[in-house]
C-alpha positions as a LaTeX table, in Angstrom:
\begin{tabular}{lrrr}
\hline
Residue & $x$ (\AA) & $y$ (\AA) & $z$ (\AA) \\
\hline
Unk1 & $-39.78$ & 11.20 & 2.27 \\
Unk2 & $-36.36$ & 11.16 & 1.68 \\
Unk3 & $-35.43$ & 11.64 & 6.12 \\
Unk4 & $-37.65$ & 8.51 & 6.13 \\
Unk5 & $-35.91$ & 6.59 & 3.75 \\
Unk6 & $-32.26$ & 7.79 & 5.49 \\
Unk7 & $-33.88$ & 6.15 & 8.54 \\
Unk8 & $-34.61$ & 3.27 & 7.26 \\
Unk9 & $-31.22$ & 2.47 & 5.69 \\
Unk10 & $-29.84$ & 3.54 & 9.15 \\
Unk11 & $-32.23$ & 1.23 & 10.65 \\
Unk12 & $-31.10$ & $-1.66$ & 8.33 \\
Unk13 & $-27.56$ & $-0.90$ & 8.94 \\
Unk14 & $-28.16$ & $-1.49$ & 12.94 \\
Unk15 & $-30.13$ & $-4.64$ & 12.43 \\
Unk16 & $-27.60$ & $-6.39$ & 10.32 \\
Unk17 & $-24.75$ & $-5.28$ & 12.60 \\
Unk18 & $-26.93$ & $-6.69$ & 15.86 \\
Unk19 & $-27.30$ & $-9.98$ & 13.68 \\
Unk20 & $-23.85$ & $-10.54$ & 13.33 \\
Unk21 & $-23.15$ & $-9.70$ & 16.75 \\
Unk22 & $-25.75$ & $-12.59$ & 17.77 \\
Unk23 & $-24.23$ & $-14.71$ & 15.42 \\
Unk24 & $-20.88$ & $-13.67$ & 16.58 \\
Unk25 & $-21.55$ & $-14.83$ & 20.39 \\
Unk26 & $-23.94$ & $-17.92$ & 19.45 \\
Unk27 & $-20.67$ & $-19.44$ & 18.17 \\
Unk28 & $-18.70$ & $-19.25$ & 21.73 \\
Unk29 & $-21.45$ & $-21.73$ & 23.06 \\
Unk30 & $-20.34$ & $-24.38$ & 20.31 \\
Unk31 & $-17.66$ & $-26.89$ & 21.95 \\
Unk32 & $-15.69$ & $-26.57$ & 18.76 \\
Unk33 & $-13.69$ & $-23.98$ & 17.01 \\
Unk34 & $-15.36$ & $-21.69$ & 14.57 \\
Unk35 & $-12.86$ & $-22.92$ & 12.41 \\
Unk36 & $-13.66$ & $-26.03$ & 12.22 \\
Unk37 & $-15.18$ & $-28.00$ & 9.61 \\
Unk38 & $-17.77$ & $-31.01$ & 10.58 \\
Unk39 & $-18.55$ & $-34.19$ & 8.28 \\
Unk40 & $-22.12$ & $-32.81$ & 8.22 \\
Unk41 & $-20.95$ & $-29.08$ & 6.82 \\
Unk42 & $-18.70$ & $-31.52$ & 4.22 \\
Unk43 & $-21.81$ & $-33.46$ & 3.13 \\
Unk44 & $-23.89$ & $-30.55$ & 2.76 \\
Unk45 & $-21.50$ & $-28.58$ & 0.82 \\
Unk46 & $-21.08$ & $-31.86$ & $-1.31$ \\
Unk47 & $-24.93$ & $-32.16$ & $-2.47$ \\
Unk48 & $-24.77$ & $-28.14$ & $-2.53$ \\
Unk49 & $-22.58$ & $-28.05$ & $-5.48$ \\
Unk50 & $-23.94$ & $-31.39$ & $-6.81$ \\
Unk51 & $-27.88$ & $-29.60$ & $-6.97$ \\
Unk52 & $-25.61$ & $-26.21$ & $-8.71$ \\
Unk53 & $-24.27$ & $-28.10$ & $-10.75$ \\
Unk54 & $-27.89$ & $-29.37$ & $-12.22$ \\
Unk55 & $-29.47$ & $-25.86$ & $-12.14$ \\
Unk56 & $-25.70$ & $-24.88$ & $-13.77$ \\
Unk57 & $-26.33$ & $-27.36$ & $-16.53$ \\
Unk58 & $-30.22$ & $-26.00$ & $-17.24$ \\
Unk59 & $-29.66$ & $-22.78$ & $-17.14$ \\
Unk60 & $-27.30$ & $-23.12$ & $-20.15$ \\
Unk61 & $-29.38$ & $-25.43$ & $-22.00$ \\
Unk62 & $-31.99$ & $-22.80$ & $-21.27$ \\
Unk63 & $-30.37$ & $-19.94$ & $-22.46$ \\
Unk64 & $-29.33$ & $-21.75$ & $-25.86$ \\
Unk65 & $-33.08$ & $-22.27$ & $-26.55$ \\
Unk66 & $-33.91$ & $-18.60$ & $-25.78$ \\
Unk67 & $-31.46$ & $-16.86$ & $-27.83$ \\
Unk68 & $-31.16$ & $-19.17$ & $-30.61$ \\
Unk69 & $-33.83$ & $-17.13$ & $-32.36$ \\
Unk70 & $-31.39$ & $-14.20$ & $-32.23$ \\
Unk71 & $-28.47$ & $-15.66$ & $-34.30$ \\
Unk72 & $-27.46$ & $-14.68$ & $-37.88$ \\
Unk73 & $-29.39$ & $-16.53$ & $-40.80$ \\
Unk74 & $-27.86$ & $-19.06$ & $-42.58$ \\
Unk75 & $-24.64$ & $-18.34$ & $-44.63$ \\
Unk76 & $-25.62$ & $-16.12$ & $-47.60$ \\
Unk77 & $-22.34$ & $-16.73$ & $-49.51$ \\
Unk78 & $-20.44$ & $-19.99$ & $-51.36$ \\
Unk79 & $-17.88$ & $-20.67$ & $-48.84$ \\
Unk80 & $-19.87$ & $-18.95$ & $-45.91$ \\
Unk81 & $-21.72$ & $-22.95$ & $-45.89$ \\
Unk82 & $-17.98$ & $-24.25$ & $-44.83$ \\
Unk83 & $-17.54$ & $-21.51$ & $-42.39$ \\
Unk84 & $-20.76$ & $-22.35$ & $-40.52$ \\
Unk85 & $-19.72$ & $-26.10$ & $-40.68$ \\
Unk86 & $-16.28$ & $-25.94$ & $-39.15$ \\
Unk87 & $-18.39$ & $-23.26$ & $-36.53$ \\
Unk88 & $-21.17$ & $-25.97$ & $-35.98$ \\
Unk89 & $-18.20$ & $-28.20$ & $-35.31$ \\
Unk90 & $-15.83$ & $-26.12$ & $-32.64$ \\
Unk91 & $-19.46$ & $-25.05$ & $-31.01$ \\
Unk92 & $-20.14$ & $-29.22$ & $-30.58$ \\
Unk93 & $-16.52$ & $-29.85$ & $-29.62$ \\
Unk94 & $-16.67$ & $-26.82$ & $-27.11$ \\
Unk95 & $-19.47$ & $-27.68$ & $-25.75$ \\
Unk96 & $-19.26$ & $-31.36$ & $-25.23$ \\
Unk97 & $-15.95$ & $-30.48$ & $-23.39$ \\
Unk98 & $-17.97$ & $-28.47$ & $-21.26$ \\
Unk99 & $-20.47$ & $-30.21$ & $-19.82$ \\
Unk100 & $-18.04$ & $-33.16$ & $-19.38$ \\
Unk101 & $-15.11$ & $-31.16$ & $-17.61$ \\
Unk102 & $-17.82$ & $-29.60$ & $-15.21$ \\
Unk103 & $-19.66$ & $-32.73$ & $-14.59$ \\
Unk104 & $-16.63$ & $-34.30$ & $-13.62$ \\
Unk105 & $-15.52$ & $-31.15$ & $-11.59$ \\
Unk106 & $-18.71$ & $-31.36$ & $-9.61$ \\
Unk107 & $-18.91$ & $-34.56$ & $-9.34$ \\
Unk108 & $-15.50$ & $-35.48$ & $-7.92$ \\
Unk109 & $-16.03$ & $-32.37$ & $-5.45$ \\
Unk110 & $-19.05$ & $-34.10$ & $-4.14$ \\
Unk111 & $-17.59$ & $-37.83$ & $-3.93$ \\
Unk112 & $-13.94$ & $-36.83$ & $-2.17$ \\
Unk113 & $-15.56$ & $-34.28$ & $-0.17$ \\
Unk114 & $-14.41$ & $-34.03$ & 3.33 \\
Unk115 & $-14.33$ & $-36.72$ & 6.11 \\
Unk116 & $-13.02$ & $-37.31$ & 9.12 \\
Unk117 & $-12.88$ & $-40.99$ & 9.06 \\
Unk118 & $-10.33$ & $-40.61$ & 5.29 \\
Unk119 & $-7.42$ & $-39.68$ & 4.80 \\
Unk120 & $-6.25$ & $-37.77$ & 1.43 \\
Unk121 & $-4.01$ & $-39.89$ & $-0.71$ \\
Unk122 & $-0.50$ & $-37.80$ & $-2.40$ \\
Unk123 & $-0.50$ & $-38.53$ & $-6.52$ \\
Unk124 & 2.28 & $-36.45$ & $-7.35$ \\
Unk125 & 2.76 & $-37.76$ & $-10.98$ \\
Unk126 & 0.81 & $-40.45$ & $-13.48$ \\
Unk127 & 2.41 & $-40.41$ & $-17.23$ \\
Unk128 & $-0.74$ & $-42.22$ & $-18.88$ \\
Unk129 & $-2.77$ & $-39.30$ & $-17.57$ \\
Unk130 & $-0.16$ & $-36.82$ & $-18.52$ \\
Unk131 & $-0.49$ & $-38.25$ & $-22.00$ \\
Unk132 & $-3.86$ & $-38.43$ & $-22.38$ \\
Unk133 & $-4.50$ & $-34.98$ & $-21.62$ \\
Unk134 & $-1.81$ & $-34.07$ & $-23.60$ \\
Unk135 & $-2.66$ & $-35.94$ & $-26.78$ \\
Unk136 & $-6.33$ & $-35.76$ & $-27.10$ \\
Unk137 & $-6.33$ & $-31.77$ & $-27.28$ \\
Unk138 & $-3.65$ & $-32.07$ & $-30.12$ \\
Unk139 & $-6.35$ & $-34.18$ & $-31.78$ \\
Unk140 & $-8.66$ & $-32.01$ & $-31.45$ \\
Unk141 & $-7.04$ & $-28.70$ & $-31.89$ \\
Unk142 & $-5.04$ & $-30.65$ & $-34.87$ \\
Unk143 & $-8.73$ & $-31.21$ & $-36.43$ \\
Unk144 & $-10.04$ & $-27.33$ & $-36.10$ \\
Unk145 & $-6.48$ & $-26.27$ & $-37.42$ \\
Unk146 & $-6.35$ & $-28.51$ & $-40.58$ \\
Unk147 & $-9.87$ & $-27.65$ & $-41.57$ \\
Unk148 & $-9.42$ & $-24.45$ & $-41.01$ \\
Unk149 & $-6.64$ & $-23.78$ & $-43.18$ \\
Unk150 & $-8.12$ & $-25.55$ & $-45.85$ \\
Unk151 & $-11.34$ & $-23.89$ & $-45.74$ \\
Unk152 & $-9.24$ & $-20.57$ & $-45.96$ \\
Unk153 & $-7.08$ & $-21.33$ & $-48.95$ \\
Unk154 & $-10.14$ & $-22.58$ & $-50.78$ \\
Unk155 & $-11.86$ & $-19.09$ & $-49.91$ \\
Unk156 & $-8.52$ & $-17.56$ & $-50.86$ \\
Unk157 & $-7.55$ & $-19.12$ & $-54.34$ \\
Unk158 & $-7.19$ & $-17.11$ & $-57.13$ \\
Unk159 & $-10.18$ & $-17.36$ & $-59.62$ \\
Unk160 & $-11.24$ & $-16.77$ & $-63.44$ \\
Unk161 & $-10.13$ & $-13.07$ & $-63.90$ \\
Unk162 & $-12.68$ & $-11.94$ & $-66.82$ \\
Unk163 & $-16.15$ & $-13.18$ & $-64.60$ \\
Unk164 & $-15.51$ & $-11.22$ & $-61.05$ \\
Unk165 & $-16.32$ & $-8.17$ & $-60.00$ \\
Unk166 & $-13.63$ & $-5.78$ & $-58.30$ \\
Unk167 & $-15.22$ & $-3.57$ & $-55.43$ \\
Unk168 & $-12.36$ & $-1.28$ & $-53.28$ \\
Unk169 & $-14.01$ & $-0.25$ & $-49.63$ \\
Unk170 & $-12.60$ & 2.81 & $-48.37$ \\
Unk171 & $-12.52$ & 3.30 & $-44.65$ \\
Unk172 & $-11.90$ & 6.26 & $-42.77$ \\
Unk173 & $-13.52$ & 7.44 & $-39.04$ \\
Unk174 & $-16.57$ & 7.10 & $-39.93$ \\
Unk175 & $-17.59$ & 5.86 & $-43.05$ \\
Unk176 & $-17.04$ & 3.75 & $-46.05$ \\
Unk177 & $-17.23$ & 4.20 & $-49.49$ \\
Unk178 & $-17.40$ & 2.15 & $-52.30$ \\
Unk179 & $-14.88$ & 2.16 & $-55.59$ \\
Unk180 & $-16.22$ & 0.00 & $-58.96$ \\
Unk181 & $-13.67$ & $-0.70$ & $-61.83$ \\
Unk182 & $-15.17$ & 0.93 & $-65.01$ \\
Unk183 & $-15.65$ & $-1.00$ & $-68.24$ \\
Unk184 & $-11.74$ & $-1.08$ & $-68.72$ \\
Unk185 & $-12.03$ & $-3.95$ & $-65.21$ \\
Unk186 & $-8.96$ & $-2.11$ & $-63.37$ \\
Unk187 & $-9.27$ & 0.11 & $-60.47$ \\
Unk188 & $-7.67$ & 3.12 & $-61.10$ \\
Unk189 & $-4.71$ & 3.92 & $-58.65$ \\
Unk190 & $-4.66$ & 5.80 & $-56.02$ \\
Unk191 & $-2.13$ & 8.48 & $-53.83$ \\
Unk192 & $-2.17$ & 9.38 & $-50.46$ \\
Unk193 & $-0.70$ & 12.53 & $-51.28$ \\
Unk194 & $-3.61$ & 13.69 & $-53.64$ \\
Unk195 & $-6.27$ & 13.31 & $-51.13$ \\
Unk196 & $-8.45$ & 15.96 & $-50.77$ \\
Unk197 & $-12.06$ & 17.53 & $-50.52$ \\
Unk198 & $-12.93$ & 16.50 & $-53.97$ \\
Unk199 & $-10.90$ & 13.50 & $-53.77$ \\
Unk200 & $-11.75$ & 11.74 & $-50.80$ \\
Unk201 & $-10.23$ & 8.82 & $-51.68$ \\
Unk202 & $-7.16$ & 9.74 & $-53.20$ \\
Unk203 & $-7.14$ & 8.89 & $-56.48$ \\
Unk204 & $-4.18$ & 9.11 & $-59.18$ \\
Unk205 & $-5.32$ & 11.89 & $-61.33$ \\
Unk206 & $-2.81$ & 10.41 & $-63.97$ \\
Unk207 & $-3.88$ & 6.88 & $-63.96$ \\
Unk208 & $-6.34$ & 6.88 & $-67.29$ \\
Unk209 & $-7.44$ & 3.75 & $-65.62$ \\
Unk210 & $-9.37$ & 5.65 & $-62.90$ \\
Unk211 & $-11.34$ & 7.64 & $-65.30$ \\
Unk212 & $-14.18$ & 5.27 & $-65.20$ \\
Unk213 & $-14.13$ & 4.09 & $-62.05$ \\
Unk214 & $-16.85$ & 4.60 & $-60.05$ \\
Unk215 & $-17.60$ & 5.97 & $-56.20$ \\
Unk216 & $-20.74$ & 5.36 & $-54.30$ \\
Unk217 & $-21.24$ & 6.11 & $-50.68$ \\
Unk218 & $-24.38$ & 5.25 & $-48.42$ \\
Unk219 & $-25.29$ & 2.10 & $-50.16$ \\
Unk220 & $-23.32$ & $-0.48$ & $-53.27$ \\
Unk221 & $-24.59$ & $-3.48$ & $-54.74$ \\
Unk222 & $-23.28$ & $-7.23$ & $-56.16$ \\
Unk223 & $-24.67$ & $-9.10$ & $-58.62$ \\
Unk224 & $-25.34$ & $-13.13$ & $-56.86$ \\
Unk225 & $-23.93$ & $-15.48$ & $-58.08$ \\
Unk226 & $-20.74$ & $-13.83$ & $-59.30$ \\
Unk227 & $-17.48$ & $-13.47$ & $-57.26$ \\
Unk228 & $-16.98$ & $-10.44$ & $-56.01$ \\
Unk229 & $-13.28$ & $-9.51$ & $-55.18$ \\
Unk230 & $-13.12$ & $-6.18$ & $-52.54$ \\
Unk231 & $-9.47$ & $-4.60$ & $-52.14$ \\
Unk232 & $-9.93$ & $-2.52$ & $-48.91$ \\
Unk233 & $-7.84$ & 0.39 & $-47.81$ \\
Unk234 & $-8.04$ & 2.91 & $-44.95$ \\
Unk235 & $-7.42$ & 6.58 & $-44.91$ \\
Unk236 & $-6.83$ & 7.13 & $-40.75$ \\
Unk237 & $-6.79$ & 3.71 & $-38.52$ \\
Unk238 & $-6.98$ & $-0.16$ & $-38.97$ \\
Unk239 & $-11.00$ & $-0.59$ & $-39.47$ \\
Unk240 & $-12.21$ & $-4.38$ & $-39.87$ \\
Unk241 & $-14.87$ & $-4.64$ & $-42.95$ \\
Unk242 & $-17.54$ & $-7.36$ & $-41.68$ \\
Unk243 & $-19.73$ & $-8.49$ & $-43.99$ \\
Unk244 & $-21.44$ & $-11.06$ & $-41.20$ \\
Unk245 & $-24.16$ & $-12.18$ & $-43.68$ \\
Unk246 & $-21.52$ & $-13.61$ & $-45.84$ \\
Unk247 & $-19.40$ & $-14.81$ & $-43.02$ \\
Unk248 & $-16.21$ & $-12.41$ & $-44.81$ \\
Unk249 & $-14.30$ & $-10.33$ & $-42.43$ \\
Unk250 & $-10.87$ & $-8.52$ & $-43.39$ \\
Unk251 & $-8.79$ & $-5.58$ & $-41.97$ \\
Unk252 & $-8.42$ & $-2.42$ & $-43.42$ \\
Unk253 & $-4.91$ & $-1.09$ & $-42.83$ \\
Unk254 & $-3.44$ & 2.11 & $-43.63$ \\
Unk255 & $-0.43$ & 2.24 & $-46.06$ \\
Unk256 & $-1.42$ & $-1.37$ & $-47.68$ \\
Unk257 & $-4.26$ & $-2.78$ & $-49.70$ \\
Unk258 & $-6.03$ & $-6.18$ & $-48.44$ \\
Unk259 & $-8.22$ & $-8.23$ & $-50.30$ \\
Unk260 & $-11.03$ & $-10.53$ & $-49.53$ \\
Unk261 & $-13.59$ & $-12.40$ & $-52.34$ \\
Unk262 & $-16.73$ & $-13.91$ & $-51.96$ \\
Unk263 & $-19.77$ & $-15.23$ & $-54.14$ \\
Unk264 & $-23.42$ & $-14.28$ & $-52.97$ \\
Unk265 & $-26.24$ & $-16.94$ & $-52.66$ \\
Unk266 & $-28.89$ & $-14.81$ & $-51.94$ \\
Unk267 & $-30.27$ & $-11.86$ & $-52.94$ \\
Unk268 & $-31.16$ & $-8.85$ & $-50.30$ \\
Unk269 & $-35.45$ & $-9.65$ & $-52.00$ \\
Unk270 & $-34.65$ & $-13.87$ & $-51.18$ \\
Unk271 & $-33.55$ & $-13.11$ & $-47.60$ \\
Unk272 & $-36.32$ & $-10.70$ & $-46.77$ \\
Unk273 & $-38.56$ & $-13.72$ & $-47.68$ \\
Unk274 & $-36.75$ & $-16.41$ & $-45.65$ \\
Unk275 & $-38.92$ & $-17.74$ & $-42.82$ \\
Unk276 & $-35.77$ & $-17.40$ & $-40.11$ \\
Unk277 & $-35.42$ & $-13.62$ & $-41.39$ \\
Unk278 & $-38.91$ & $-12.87$ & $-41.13$ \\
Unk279 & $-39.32$ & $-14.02$ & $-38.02$ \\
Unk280 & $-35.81$ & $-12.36$ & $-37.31$ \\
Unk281 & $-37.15$ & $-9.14$ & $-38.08$ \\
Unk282 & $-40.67$ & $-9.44$ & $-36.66$ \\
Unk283 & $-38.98$ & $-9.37$ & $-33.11$ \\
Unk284 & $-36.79$ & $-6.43$ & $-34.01$ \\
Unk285 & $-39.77$ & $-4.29$ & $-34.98$ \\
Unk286 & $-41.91$ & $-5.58$ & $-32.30$ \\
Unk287 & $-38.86$ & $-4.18$ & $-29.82$ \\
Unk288 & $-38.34$ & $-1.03$ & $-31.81$ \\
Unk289 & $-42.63$ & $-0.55$ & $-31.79$ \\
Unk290 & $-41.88$ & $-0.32$ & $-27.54$ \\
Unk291 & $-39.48$ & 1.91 & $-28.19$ \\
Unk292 & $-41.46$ & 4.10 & $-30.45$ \\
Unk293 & $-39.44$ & 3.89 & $-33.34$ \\
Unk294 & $-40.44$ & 3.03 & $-36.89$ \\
Unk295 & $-40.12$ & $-0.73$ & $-38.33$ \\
Unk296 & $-37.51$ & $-1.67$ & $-40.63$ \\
Unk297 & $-36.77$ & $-4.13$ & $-43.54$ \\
Unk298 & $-33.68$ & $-6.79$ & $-43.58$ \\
Unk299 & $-30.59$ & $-5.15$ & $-45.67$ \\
Unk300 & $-27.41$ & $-6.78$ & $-45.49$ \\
Unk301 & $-24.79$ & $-4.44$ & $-43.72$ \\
Unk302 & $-21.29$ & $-3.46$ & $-43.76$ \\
Unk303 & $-19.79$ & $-2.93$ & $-40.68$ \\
Unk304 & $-16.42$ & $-1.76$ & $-39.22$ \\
Unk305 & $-15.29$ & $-4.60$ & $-36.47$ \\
Unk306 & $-12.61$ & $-2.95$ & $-35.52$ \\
Unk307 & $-13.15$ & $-0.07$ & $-32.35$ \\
Unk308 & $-11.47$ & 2.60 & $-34.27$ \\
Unk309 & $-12.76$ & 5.93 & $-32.19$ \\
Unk310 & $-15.86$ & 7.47 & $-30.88$ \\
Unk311 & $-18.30$ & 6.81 & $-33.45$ \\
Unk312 & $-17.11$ & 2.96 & $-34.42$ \\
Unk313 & $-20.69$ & 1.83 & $-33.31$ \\
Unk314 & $-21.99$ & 4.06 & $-36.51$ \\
Unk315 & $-19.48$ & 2.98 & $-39.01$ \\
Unk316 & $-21.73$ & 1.29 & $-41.21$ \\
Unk317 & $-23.21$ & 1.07 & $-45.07$ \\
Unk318 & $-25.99$ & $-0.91$ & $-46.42$ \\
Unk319 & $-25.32$ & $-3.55$ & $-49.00$ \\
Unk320 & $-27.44$ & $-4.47$ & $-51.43$ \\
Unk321 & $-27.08$ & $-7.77$ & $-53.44$ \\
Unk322 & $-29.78$ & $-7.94$ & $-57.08$ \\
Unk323 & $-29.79$ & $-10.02$ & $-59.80$ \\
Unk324 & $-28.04$ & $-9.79$ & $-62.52$ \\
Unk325 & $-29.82$ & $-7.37$ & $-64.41$ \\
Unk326 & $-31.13$ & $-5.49$ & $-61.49$ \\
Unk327 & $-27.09$ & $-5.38$ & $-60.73$ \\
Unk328 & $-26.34$ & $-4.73$ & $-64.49$ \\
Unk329 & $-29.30$ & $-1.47$ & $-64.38$ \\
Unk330 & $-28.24$ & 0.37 & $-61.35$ \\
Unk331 & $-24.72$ & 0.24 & $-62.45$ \\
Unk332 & $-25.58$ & 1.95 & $-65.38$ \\
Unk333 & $-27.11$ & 4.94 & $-63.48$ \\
Unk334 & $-23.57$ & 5.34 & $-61.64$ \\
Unk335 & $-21.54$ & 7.98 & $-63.38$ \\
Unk336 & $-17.80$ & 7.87 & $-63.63$ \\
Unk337 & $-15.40$ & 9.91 & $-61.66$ \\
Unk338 & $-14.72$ & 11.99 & $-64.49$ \\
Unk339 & $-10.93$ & 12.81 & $-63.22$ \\
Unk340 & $-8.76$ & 14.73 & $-65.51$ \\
Unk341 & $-5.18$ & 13.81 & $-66.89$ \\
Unk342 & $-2.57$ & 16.39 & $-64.38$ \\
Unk343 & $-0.80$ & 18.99 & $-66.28$ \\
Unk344 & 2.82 & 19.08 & $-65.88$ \\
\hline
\end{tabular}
């Protein structure tokens, strides 16, 4: 089987090389040069990229309807709403621009194609164009930028101290965990130095404000409806903390302490009912069925964005979001760090 298919390649290769040799002498009985371009070559190169440019133009549309279904549910967070907005609004922008640019592209391609009987005209310099090029982007990109930054430093404004809740993430290759102030609000803090096997995070043993804080790894809940402030921190490399549901990203860097705040719409029992999510996850399962693997439910995720070694793809921790006093109960089943004042 396998001499038979060697022959056949070898075969294939003397076919094509006969072909071009046919080709290659047909075009010595042509009275012009090889070279040489025609008007008719010209006008059907000119429809050519006019009939691409149509089957360019569905294909896209195409491919927006047929992944569409695959995109992340609405924004499950306060300011996530405005983040989706000024997205809607670049993807509009960006895409108008696109389908204008290459129309025109194609378009002028097709009418100044080629001829014999025309001559090409030299337009070294026009300053209206020059300015109109120049100005409309600055519109535009003026537009994204100032709505940007204002989205941002509402996101980023300090709020009412006494109702939030303070969450640290600790990253380090590859996994997070989770830090809760105590009762006393204040994270305890922390020490690179002290680091160790029973104190993963590194934790001020001294700091009486640590004593009830609280560690979780695996899996940490918010209440909705309350702002939740996370500081983040990282042991090793800069990891990135997505939290795509709530459209909140930040960088964990070692040797500093970020922050990022949000306040949750939804709860992780609302979204598993939410006709886009259920239909969401019915195609995930129905994929993971082919593959033999068991189905699973929506859970809001934390990721690392950042490609910080071997296992980054891995890096992850489920996030739970209850009500109040679902929030309120499972918090009381946490138990404290129960760290010890160091002896001098």
């Amino acid at each position: 089987m396998n001499l038979l298919v060697l022959l056949a390649i070898i075969l294939l290769i003397i076919a094509g090389h006969q072909l071009l040799r046919i080709i290659e002498l047909s075009r010595g009985l042509k009275k012009t040069k090889e070279w040489q371009v025609s008007d008719s070559d010209n006008n059907m190169m000119g429809k050519a990229l006019l009939l691409f440019v149509a089957l360019f133009f569905i294909f896209f549309f195409w491919q927006v309807n047929r992944w569409m279904d695959r995109s992340l549910p609405p924004a499950a967070s306060e300011h996530g709403v405005k983040v989706d907005a000024l997205f809607d609004a670049n993807m509009y922008l960006i895409t108008f621009i696109f389908l204008v640019t290459n129309a025109f592209l194609f378009w002028f391609a097709y009418k100044y194609r080629g001829n014999s009987k025309s001559k090409a005209e030299f337009y070294p310099h026009n300053n209206k164009l020059e300015m109109l090029w120049t100005v409309v982007p600055a519109v535009a990109l003026a537009f994204i930028i100032i709505f940007g930054l204002k989205y941002w430093n509402e996101i980023m404004t300090r709020s009412d101290e006494t109702k939030k809740v303070v969450v640290e993430l600790y990253a380090k290759q590859f996994d997070w965990t989770a830090r809760y102030a105590g009762k006393d609000g204040k994270l305890g803090e922390t020490d690179f130095k002290q680091i160790s096997g029973s104190n993963a995070v590194g934790m001020d043993t001294a700091d009486v404000n640590g004593f009830d804080d609280i560690l979780v790894k695996n899996e940490f809940h918010i209440p909705v409806g309350r702002e939740v402030e996370f500081h983040m921190r990282s042991r090793d490399v800069i990891h990135s903390a997505l939290m795509a549901h709530f459209r909140a990203q930040m960088n964990c860097v070692p040797g500093m302490v970020t922050t990022f705040k949000f306040t949750p719409t939804k709860t992780t029992a609302q979204m598993r009912k939410d006709p886009y999510v259920v239909q969401l996850m019915a195609g995930i399962n129905k994929q993971r069925a082919q593959d033999g693997k068991e189905a699973v439910e929506f859970d809001y995720l934390l990721l690392c964005n950042k490609i910080c070694g071997a296992s980054h793809y891995n890096m992850q921790m489920n996030l739970v979001v209850d009500s109040e006093e679902d929030y309120n109960a499972w918090l009381a089943k946490q138990k404290p760090v129960k760290t010890t004042v160091a002896v001098k």
